[in-house]
N, C-alpha and C positions, 0 to 999 in steps of 0.2 A: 596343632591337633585340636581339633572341634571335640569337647563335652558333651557327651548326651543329655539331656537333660532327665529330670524323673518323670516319670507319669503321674500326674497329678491326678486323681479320685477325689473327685468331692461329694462329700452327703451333706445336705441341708436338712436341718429339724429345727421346724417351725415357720413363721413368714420369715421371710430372707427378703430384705429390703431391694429391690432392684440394684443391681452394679457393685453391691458388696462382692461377692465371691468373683467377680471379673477385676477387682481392685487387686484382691489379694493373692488370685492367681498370676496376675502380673508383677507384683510382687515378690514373688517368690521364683518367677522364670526371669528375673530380672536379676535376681542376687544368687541362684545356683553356680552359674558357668564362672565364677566368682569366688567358688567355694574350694575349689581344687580338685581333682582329678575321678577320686574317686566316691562318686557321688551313688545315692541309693537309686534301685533300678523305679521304684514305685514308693508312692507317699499318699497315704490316707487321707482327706484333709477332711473335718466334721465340723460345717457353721452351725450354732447353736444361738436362737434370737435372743435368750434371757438366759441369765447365769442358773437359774433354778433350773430347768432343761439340762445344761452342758449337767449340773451335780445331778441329776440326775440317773441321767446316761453313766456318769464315769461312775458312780455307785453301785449300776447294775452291773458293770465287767469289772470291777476290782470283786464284786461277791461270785463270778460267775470264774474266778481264779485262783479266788481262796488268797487278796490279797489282801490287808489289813492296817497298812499306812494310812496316813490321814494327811489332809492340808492342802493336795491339790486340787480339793474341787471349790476351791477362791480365788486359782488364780483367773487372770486375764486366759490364758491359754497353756493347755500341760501337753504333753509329749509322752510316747512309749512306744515299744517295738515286742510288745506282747505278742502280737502275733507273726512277730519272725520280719516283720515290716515295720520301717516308722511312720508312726501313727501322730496326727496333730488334732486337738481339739480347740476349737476358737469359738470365744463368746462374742458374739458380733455387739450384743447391748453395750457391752462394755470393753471391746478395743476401737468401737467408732466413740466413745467417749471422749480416748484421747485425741490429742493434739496431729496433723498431718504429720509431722516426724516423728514422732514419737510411738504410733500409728505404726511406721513404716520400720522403727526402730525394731519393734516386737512383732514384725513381720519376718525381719530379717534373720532375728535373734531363734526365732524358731525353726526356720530354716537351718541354721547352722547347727542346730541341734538333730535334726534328722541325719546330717552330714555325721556330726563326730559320736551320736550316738544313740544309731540306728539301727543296733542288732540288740539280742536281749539278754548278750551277756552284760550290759551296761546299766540292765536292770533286777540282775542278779549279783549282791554281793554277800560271801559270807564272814561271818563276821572273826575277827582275830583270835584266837585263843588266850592272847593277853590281853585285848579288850574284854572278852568275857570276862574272865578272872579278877580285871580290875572292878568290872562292876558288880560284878557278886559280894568281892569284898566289902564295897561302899552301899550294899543292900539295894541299889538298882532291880529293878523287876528286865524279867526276859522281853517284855512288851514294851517296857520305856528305852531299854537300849536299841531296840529294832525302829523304835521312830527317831530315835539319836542318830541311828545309821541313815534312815532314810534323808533327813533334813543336812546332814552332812553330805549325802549324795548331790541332792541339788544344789548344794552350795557349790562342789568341787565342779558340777556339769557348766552350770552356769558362768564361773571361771573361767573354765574352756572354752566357753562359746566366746565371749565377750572378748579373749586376746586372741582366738581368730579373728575375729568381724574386723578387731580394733589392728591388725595386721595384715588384712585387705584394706584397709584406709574407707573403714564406715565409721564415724568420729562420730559425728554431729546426731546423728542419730542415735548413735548408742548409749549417749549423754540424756539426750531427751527420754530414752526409754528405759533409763537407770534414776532417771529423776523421778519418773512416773512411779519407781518402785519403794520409794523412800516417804511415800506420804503419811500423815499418821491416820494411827488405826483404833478409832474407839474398841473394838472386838480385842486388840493386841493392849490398849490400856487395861481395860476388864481383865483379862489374860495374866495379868503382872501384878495385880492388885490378887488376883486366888493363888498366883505361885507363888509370890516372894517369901514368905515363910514355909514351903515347902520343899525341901534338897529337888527328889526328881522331878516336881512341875519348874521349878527354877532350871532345872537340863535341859529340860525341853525348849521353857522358853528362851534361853541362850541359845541354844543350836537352831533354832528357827530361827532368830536374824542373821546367821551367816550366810543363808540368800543373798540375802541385798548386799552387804557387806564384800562377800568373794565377787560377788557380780560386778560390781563398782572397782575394786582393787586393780584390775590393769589400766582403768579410764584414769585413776588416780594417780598411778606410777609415770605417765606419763603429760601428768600434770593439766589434765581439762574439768578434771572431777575435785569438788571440795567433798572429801568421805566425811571429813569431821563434822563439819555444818549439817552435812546430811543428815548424819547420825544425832546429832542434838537435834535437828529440828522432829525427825521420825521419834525420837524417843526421848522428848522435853519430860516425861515421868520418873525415869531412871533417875537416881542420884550419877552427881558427875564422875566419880571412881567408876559407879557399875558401867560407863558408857566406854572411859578408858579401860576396863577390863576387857569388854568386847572387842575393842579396836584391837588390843592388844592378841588377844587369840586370833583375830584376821590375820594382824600381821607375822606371827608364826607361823601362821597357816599357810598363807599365800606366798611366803619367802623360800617355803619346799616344796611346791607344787613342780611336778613336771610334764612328763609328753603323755604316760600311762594313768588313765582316768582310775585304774583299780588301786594302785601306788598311791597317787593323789587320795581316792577316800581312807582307805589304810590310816596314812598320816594323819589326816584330819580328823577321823574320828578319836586314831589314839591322844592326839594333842588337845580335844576338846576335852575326854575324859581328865584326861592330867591335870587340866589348867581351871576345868569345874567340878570335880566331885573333891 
């Protein structure tokens, strides 16, 4: 049985270097038919020449939605199905930075994201009633638990993509572009020096490294990825406890993970409250 493939849409904003967007359109019809069966009919795809451009843009539809997370407009490239379609945004300044595999790594990685989570109830969740509860009790604000959830989202997505890709037999690349994610972050040192005597900037800043963390965890389990090295080198600021603390919520986290992406943040949100508040 032949796979249709998606209709690829691309919008460029700003100069678009020649042969980018024909790189990454190949790219990405080259890793579809790859992905399994049932693949989206249509895919957005927005190059953006400089990261001030893409935050830009994704600033003016998250206000034009009434949404109010924070964090994706740093990455290399985010994802959404706000509009009933999955949507991709690519910084070209900075995915031609990296490396050719690696490059290709977070080419692919976003692709598999429009696969496993390309409608928008995947960007709709509410939050537990004993999540709430528990944060109420520990003085949590409504606003720091809804970026708790959020950052717990990506984590559990990112998981998902990664033991697809890594069960298509995409290895080498998904090493390179789990490398890429582990570097360190003067903005994330600054970040750790105003929370660590604060309870909810310290939630915060814990549930933002389960990104990297859940991302890495199947590269790991199957023994091509050093998570630990990673995580010391990305976070040589932490004392050594706070680093095995983290590891230590990954590996809870990722040892219940299953097929249901809403199950999956359920769990993890509730096990990060448990294990940090």
């Amino acid at each position: 049985m032949i796979t249709k493939l998606p209709s690829l849409d691309f919008h460029c904003h700003g100069c678009i270097a020649q042969g980018r967007p024909e790189e990454i359109r190949a790219s990405l019809e080259e890793c579809y038919p790859r992905l399994g069966q049932r693949l989206p009919e249509r895919v957005e795809v927005h190059l953006f020449d400089t990261q001030s451009q893409q935050a830009t843009f994704l600033e003016c539809e998250k206000e034009k939605r009434g949404i109010t997370t924070w964090g994706d407009e740093a990455f290399i490239c985010s994802h959404d199905a706000w509009l009933s379609h999955p949507r991709l945004l690519i910084c070209i300044e900075r995915l031609f930075a990296l490396s050719p595999i690696a490059r290709l790594g977070t080419i692919r990685h976003e692709a598999a994201h429009t696969v496993l989570h390309g409608a928008p109830i995947y960007y709709v969740f509410p939050i537990p009633a004993d999540c709430i509860k528990m944060a109420q009790t520990k003085g949590v604000s409504s606003v720091v638990l809804q970026q708790v959830l959020y950052y717990c989202a990506i984590a559990v997505k990112d998981f998902e993509v990664t033991r697809l890709l890594l069960h298509q037999g995409y290895r080498e690349c998904q090493v390179a572009f789990a490398e890429a994610q582990f570097t360190p972050s003067d903005e994330d040192r600054l970040a750790w020096l105003l929370a660590k005597d604060h309870p909810q900037a310290r939630l915060l800043f814990f549930t933002a490294q389960l990104k990297s963390l859940l991302l890495a965890w199947p590269l790991k389990v199957v023994g091509i990825f050093c998570l630990e090295k990673s995580t010391e080198a990305m976070l040589d600021y932490l004392e050594p406890e706070q680093r095995k603390e983290l590891l230590d919520i990954a590996t809870n986290i990722a040892s219940q993970l299953g097929e249901d992406t809403h199950d999956n943040l359920r769990s993890a949100l509730r096990q990060s409250l448990q294990m940090l508040l």
